[in-house]
C-alpha positions in Angstrom: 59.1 140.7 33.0 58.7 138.9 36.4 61.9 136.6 36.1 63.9 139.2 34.0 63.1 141.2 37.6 63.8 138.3 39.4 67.2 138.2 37.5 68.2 141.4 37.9 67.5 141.1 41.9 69.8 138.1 41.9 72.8 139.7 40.0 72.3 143.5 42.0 72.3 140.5 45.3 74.9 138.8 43.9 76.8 142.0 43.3 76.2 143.8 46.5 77.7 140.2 48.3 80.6 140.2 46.4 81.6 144.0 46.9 80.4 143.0 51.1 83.4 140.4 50.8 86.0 142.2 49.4 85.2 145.3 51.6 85.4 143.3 54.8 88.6 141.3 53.8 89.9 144.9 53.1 88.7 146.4 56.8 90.4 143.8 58.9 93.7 143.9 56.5 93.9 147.6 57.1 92.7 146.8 60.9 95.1 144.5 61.7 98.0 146.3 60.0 96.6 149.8 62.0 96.5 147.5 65.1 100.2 146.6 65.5 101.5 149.7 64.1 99.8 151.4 66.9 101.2 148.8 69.2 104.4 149.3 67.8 104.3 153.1 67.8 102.9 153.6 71.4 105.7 151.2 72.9 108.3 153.1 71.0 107.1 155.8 72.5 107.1 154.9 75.7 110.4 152.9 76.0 112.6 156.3 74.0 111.1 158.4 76.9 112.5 156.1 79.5 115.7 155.6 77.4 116.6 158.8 77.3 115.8 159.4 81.0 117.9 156.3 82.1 120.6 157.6 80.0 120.7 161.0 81.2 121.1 159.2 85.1 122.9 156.2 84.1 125.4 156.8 81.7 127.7 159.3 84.1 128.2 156.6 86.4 129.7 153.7 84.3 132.2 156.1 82.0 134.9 155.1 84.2 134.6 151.5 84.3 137.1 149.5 82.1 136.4 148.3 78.9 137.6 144.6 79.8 136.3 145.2 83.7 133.3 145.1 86.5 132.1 147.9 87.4 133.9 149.7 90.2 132.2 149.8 94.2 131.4 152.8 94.0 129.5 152.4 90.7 127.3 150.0 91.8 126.2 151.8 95.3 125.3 155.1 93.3 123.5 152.8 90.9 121.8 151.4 94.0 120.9 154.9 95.3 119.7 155.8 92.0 117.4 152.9 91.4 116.2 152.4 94.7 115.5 156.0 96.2 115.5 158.4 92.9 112.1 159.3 91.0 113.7 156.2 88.7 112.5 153.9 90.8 108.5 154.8 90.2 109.6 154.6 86.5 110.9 150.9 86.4 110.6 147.3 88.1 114.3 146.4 87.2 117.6 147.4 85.4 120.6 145.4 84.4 123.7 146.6 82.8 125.6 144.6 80.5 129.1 144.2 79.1 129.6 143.2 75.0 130.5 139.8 76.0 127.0 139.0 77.7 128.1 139.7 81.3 125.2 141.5 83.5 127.9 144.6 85.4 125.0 145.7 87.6 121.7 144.6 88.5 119.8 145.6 91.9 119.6 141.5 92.2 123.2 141.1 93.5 123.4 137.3 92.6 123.1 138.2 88.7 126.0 140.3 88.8 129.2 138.5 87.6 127.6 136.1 85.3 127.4 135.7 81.9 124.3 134.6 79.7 124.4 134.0 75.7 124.2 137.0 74.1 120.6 137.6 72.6 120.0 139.5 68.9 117.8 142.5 71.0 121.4 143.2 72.8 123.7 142.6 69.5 121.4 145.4 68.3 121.5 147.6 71.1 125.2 147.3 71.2 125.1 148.5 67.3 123.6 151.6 68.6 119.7 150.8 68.6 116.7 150.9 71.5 114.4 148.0 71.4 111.7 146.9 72.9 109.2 145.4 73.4 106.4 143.1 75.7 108.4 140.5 77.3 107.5 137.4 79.1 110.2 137.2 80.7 111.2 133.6 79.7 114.9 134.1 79.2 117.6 132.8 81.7 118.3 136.6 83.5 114.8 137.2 84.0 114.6 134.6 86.5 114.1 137.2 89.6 111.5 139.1 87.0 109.6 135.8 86.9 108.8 135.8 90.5 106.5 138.8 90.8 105.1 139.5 87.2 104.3 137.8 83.9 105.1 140.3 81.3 106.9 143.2 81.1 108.3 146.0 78.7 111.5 145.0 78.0 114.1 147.4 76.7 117.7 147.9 75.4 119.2 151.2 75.3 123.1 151.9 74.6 125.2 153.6 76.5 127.6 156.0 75.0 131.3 156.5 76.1 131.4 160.6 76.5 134.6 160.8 74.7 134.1 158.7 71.7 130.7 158.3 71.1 131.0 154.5 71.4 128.9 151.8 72.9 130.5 150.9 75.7 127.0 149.4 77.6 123.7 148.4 77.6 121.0 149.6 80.4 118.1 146.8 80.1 115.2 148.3 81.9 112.1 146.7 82.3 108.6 148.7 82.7 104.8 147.7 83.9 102.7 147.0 81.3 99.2 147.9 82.9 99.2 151.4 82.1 100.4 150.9 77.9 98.1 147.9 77.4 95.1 150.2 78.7 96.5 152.9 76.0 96.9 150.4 73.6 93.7 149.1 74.0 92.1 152.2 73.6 93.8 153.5 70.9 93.6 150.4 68.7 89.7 150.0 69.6 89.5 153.7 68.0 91.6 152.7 65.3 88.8 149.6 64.5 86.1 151.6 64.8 87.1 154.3 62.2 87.9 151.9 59.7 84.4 150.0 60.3 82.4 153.5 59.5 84.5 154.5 56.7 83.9 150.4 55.1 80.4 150.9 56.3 80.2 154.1 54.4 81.5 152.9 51.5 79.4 150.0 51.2 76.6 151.8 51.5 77.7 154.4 49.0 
């Protein structure tokens, strides 16, 4: 009776290990997927809000400028009021504007406007109609004057809509601080961990 109890304790150990294994692989596949869809959701979030706010401000003042064309004087000083003494400016670090062929039409850095980079996929899809975003590090070519003061940024690609058509006729690249998102992020995703840890804990011990 002694070793068919001894038995029995090694197959109800060997059982409870085996269920131990496949519930923790399970908590950290659901964890990790949670994880970046929260990441994923909360900078979403964040960059539509700006979007739609840089839109609302931006948009009227480029509706004029030619399809083929830079944008005019007059543009670029009300863009320079607008990012430089507006509530925008406690919103973002830095804004470009670009043209479908990869030329940057405004930026507050006056020695990036005129040239042309290669056009990247997030601007191809902005330019089908699409905000993205995303944490940058800023190691493309026209981030060179982002470089200077910060490592990473959000990054994002909003269209901007002729009034009369409905087409894309620009791009506003804006670029956020981080701090304040990762924080959220943080906390949100440590949440997300710990719920999924009790309800595997639970369940284990069920």
């Amino acid at each position: 009776m002694r070793i068919l109890g001894i038995d029995r304790f090694t197959f109800a150990g060997q059982f409870l290990l085996f269920s131990l294994g496949i519930l923790l692989i399970g908590m950290v596949t659901i964890g990790l997927w949670m994880q970046s869809n929260v990441k994923r959701a909360m900078i979403d979030r964040t960059a539509g809000m700006a979007a739609l706010y840089v839109d609302s401000l931006v948009s009227p003042l480029i509706q004029d400028t030619p399809a083929d064309g830079p944008l005019s004087s007059t543009a670029r000083a009300e863009l320079d009021i607008l990012v430089e003494s507006t509530p925008l400016d406690s919103e973002l670090v830095s804004v470009k504007i670009w043209s479908p062929t990869g030329e940057i039409l405004y930026s507050p850095n006056a020695d990036l406007i005129g040239r042309t980079f290669d056009v990247q996929e997030n601007l191809v899809r902005a330019f089908s109609g699409e905000v993205v975003s995303g944490l940058s590090d800023l190691s493309e070519p026209e981030n060179e004057n982002e470089r200077l003061t910060w490592d990473i940024l959000i990054e994002t690609y909003a269209p901007i809509r002729s009034e009369g058509t409905g087409s894309v006729i620009a791009v506003a690249e804006f670029y956020q601080l981080p701090d304040e998102l990762i924080a959220e992020i943080r906390r949100a995703q440590l949440q997300s961990w710990i719920i999924v840890g009790f309800a595997t804990l639970i369940m284990y011990v069920l």
